[in-house]
C-alpha angles and dihedrals in degrees: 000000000000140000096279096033088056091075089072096067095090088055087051087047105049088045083068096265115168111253093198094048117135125222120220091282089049104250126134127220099265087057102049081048089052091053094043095043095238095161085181097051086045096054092049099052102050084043084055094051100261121152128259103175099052113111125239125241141073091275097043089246095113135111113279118242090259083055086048106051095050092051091050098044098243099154103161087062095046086048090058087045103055088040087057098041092045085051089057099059089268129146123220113257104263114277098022115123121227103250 
């Protein structure tokens, strides 16, 4: 998915898409959003309950899409993370700055 494809993630969503699904490589769609920085898929998708603490792979022993996002530099969808997070109740991971 690409900058101009994320924006039919509501559509897929609202078609009754999973939100949690895995690919082949077992990554979900918040992740692949996380490794590709689509802040509005990614939006969509935590407003919608997915997960953004499972881990990626095949054997479940890979980086969340939070983790992901920091290594790759993704920092419009940690920004929309930690927004959602924040908006839970949640507190930042100790030494991560607020974007």
């Amino acid at each position: 998915m690409g900058k101009v494809g994320q924006h039919s993630t509501i559509m897929l969503i609202a078609a009754g898409g999973d939100v949690d699904a895995r690919d082949a490589w077992g990554y979900t769609p918040l992740q692949r959003a996380a490794t590709n920085d689509l802040d509005f898929a990614a939006r969509a998708l935590l407003e919608s309950g997915a997960s953004q603490t499972s881990p990626s792979g095949t054997e479940l022993k890979g980086e969340c899409a939070r983790d992901l996002a920091k290594r790759l530099r993704s920092f419009k969808v940690l920004k929309v993370i930690q927004q959602f997070e924040i908006s839970k109740g949640a507190t930042l991971p100790l030494g991560e700055y607020q974007l």
